[in-house]
N, C-alpha and C positions, 0 to 999 in steps of 0.2 A: 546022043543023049535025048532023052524022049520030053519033049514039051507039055507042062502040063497046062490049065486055061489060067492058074497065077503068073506062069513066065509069057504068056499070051498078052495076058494083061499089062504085066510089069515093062513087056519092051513095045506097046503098042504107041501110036504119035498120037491113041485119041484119047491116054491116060488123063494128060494134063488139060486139055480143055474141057474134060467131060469133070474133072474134080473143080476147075473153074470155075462152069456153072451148077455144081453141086456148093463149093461157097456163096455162089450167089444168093440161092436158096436158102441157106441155112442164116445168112445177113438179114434175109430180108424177115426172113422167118423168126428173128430174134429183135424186129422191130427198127431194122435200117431206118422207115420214115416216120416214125415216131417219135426215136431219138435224133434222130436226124444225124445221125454219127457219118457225116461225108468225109471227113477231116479222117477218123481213124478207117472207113472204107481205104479210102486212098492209100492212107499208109499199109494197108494188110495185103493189096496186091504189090505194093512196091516190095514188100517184103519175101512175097513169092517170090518176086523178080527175081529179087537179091539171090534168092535160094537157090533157084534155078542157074544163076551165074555161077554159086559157087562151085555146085556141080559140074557145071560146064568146064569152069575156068581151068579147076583141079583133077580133075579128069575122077572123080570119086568113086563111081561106077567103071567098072572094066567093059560093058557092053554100051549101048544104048538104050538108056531107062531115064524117065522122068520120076523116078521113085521117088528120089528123096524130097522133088518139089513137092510131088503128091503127099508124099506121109507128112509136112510141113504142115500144108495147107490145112489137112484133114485133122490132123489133131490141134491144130490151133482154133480150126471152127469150135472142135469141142468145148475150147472154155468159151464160148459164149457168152458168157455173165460179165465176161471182161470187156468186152468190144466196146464199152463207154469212155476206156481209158485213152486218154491221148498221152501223158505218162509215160504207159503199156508199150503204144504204137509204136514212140518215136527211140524207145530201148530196145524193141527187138530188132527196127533198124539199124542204130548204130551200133550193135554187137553182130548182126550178120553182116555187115559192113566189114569193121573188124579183122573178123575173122576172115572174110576174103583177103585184104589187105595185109594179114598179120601173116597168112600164107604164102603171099607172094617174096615173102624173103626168106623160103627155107634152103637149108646150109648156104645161107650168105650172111657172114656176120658186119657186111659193111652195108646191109639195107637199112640205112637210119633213116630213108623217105620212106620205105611200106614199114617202117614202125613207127615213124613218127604220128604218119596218118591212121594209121590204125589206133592207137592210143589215144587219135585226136577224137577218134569216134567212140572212145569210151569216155573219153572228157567230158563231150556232152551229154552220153549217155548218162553220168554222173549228174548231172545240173538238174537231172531229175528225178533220178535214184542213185542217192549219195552211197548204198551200199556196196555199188557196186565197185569200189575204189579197194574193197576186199577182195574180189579176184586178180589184183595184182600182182600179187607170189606167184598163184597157181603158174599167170602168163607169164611170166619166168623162169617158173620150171618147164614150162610147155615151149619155150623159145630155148634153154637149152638142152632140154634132153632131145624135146621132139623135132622139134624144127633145126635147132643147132644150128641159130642164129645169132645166139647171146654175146655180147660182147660190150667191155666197156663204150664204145659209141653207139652201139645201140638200146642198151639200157639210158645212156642218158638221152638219147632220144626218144624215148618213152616217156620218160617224168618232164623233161617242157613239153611232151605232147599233153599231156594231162594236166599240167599247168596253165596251157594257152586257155584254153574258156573262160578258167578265172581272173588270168590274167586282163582280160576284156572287160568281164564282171567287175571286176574291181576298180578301172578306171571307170565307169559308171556309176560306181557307188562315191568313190572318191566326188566324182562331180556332184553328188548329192548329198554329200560328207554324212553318209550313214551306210557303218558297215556291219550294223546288226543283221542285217538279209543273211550276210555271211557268217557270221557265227554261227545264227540259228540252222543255217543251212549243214554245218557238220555236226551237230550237235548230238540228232539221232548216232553217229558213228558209234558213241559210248554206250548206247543202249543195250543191255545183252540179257534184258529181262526175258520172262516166258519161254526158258530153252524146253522144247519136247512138248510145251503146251498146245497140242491139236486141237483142244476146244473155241480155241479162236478163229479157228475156218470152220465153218459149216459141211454139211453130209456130200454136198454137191465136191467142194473143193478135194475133200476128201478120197470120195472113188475117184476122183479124175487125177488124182494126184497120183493114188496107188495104181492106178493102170499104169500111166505113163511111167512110173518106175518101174513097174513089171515088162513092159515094152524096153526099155533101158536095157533090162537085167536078160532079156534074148538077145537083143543087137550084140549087147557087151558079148555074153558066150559064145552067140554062131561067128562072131569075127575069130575072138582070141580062135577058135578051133579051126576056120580057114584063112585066118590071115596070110597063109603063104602062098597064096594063089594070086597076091598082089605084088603091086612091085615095091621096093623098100619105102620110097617117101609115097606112098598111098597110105602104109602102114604104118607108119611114123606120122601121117597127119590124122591117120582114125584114132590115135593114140590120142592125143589131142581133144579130139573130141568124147572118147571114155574120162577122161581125165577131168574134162569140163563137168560131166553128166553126174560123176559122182563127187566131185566138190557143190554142184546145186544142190544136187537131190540130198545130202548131208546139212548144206545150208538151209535150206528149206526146215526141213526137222525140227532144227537148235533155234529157227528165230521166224516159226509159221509166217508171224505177222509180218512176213516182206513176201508172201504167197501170189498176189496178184503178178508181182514182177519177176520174183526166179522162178516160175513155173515156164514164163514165157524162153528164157534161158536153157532151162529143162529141154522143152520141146526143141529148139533151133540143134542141139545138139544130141537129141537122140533122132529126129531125122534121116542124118546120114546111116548112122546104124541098123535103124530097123530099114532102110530104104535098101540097104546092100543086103540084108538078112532077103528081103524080098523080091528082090529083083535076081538073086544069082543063086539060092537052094532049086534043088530040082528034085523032089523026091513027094511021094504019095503024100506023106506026114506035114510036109513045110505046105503042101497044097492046102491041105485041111486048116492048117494052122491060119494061112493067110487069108481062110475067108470065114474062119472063127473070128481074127483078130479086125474085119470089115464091120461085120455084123455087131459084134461090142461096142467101137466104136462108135459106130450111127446107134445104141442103141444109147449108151452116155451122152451123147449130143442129143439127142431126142428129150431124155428127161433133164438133162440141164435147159433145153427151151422151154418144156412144158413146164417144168416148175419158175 
């Protein structure tokens, strides 16, 4: 099978340091010592980390490729306008957390510790984005169909994992005998004004949005069309992540103004997608394609710094 300079790229060891210090760049370039954003630095390489383990852990890729870390990295630089968020940082963490964790118990419906902990890292992820207490179906249908984990002990393993933070919360508020924090804290949940109103994200959020859907909407096809080159729970875990991509990219839609945070979602989960679309086609077209879809890239990150 003839090697073109994308599966050059895609299976090289200097992919991931050299997009490394291409994030560098783009941090600093977006005002790292101005804002002095150390706190979210920190958190965006740990979040690599993360990326890279899951890859590793789950074996996502059939060869060796740092894709998915790189396509992670790189389209997270993109939103740049976000990098102020501490919020932002510490949700993409505990949902790429998560989903390692939430993985490690496929077809075993008695892993009530990797979903306990898993759920425990949406709990907190919750304490900062209460919305996210709405992809709790989804991960229920994605723990029975996909992972075919689901079972009365591990769903209830789920809900006191998600419990526990407030469980904490709340003996703190009790010692303060004021538990308006917590009301007000779910309160947004009933919100469901502004469905399909895009005027409330600006032009920037907008193309960045519509790419990454359009990157979504290639992973999604080039997998469904070679997913049998994989082995059954690879293919049953990228299900998982289609599943995830298009309940954001739909949430996103119906309720913009949570934009900052499920885009970040968005991205962690089209990653593996577009990273397998990239790292394993081998053909003139997907060549072209993958350094059309470079070029875009760095050309959206460039006008979201400059502006």
């Amino acid at each position: 099978m003839k090697k073109y300079l994308q599966n050059k790229i895609a299976e090289s060891k200097l992919a991931l340091p050299l997009t490394m210090v291409y994030a560098v760049i783009v941090w600093l370039a977006s005002g790292l010592f101005g804002g002095e954003w150390w706190i979210q630095f920190f958190c965006f390489f740990l979040a690599a980390f993360l990326m890279m383990e899951l890859n590793t852990i789950h074996a996502l890729i059939r060869i060796y490729s740092r894709m998915v870390s790189c396509v992670f990295i790189i389209l997270l630089c993109m939103i740049c306008f976000l990098f102020s968020s501490i919020p932002g940082a510490i949700t993409q963490i505990c949902v790429i957390a998560a989903t390692i964790l939430l993985f490690n118990g496929y077809q075993d419906k008695t892993s009530t510790g990797w979903t306990f902990y898993s759920f425990l890292m949406l709990g907190i992820a919750s304490l900062t984005f209460v919305h996210i207490l709405f992809y709790l179906p989804i991960l229920w249908f994605i723990m029975l169909f996909q992972l075919q984990s689901l079972s009365w002990r591990t769903w209830t393993a789920s809900l006191l994992a998600i419990i526990t933070p407030y469980w904490f919360w709340c003996c703190w508020l009790g010692w303060n005998v004021d538990f308006t924090p917590l009301f007000d804290h779910f309160l947004p949940l009933g919100d469901f004004s502004q469905p399909f109103n895009l005027s409330m994200i600006n032009n920037h959020h907008k193309i960045t949005l519509f790419y990454v859907i359009l990157l979504v909407i290639i992973g999604i096809t080039h997998y469904v069309r070679k997913h049998h080159d994989d082995k059954i729970r690879i293919r049953l875990l990228y299900g998982g992540f289609m599943w995830m991509c298009l309940t954001t990219a739909t949430f996103i839609l119906l309720q913009p103004q949570h934009y900052d945070m499920l885009i970040r979602i968005l991205i962690i989960n089209t990653a593996p997608l577009l990273g397998h679309f990239l790292a394993l086609t081998h053909t003139r077209l997907t060549n072209i394609a993958f350094f059309i879809i470079i070029a875009v890239t760095l050309l959206i990150t460039g006008y979201n710094i400059w502006m």
